[in-house]
KEFI-613262 format. One record per residue (C-alpha): y, z, x negated; chain; residue number from 0. Coordinates in steps of 0.25 Angstrom, whole numbers, padded with zeros to 4 digits. Each point is the difference from the previous one (the first is absolute). Layout:
# KEFI-613262
<atom><y>Y</y><z>Z</z><x>X</x><chain>A</chain><resi>NUM</resi></atom>
...
END
This chain:
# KEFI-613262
<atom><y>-0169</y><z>-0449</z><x>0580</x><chain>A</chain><resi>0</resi></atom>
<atom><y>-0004</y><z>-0010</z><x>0010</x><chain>A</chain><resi>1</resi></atom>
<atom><y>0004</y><z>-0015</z><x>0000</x><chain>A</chain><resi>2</resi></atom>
<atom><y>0003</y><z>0000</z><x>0015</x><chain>A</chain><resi>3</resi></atom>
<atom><y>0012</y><z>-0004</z><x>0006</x><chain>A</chain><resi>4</resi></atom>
<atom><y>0012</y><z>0009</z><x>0001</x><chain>A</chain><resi>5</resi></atom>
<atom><y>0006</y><z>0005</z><x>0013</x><chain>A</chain><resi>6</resi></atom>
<atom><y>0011</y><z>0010</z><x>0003</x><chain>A</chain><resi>7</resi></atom>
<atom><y>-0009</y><z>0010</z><x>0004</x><chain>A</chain><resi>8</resi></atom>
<atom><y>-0005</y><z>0000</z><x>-0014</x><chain>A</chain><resi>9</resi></atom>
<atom><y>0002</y><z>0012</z><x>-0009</x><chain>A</chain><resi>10</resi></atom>
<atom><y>0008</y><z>-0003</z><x>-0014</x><chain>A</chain><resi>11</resi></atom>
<atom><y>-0011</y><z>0004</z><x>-0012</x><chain>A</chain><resi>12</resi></atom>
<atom><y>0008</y><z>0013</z><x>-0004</x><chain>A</chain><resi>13</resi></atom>
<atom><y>-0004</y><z>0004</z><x>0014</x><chain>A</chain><resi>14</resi></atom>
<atom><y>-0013</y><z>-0002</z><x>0000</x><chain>A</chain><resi>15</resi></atom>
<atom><y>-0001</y><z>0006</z><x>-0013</x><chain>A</chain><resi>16</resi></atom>
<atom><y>0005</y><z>0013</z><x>0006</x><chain>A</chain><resi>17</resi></atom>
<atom><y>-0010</y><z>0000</z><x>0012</x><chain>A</chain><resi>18</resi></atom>
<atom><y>-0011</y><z>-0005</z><x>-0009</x><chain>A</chain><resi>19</resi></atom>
<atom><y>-0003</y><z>0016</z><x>-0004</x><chain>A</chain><resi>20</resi></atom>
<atom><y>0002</y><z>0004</z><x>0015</x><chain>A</chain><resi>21</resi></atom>
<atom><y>-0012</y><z>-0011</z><x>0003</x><chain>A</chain><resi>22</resi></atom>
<atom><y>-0008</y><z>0005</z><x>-0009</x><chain>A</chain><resi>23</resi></atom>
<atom><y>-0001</y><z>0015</z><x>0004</x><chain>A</chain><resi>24</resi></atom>
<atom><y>-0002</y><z>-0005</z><x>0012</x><chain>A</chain><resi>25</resi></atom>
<atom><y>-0011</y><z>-0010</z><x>-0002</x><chain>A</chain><resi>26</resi></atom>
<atom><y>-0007</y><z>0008</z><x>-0009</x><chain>A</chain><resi>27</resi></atom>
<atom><y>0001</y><z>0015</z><x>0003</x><chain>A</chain><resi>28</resi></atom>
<atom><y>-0017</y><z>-0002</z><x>-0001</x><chain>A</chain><resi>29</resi></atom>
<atom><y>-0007</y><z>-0009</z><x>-0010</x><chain>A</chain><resi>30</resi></atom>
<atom><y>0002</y><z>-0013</z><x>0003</x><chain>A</chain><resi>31</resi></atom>
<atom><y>-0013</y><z>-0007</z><x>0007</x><chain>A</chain><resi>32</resi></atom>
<atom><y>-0004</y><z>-0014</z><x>0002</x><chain>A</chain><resi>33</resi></atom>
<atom><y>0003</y><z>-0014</z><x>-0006</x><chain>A</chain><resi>34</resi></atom>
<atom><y>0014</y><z>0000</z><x>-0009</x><chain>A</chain><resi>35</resi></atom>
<atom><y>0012</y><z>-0004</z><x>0005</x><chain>A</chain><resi>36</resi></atom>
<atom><y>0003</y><z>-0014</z><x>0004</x><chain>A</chain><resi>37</resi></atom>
<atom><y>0015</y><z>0002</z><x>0001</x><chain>A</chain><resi>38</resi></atom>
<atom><y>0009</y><z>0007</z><x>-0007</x><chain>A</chain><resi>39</resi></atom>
<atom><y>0007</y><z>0014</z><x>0005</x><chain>A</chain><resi>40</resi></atom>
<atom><y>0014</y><z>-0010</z><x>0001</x><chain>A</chain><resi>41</resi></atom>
<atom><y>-0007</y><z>-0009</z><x>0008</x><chain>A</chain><resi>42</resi></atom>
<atom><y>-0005</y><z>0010</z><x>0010</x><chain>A</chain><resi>43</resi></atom>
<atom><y>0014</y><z>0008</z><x>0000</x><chain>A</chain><resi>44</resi></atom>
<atom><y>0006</y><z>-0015</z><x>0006</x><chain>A</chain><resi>45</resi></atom>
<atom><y>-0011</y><z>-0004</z><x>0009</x><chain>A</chain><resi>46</resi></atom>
<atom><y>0004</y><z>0016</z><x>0006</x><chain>A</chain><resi>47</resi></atom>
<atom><y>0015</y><z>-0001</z><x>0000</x><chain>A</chain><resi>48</resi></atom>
<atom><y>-0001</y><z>-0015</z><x>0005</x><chain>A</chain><resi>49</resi></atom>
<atom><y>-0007</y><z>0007</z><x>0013</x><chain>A</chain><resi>50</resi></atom>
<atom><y>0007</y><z>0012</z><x>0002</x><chain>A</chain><resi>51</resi></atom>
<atom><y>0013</y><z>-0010</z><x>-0001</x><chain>A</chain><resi>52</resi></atom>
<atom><y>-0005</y><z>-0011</z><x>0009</x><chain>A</chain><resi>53</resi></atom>
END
């Protein structure tokens, strides 16, 4: 989970535990290449909505 601050465009955790297995197919349908990640799948979920809200 990340420590930044929350807005209202935020999903609550039981939502981003229920997207979480959708992220994952999605972001690895091949095997995964490059550096690991830096942030977690939650994190990326809410940078995502945040746009698509904004």
């Amino acid at each position: 989970m990340s420590t930044q601050p929350n807005y209202w465009s935020d999903p609550t955790p039981q939502q981003g535990a229920a997207i979480e297995p959708v992220l994952k197919r999605a972001l690895y349908k091949r095997k995964p290449i490059g550096a690991p990640r830096r942030h977690s799948l939650y994190d990326l979920y809410r940078a995502m909505l945040s746009v698509v809200v904004s």
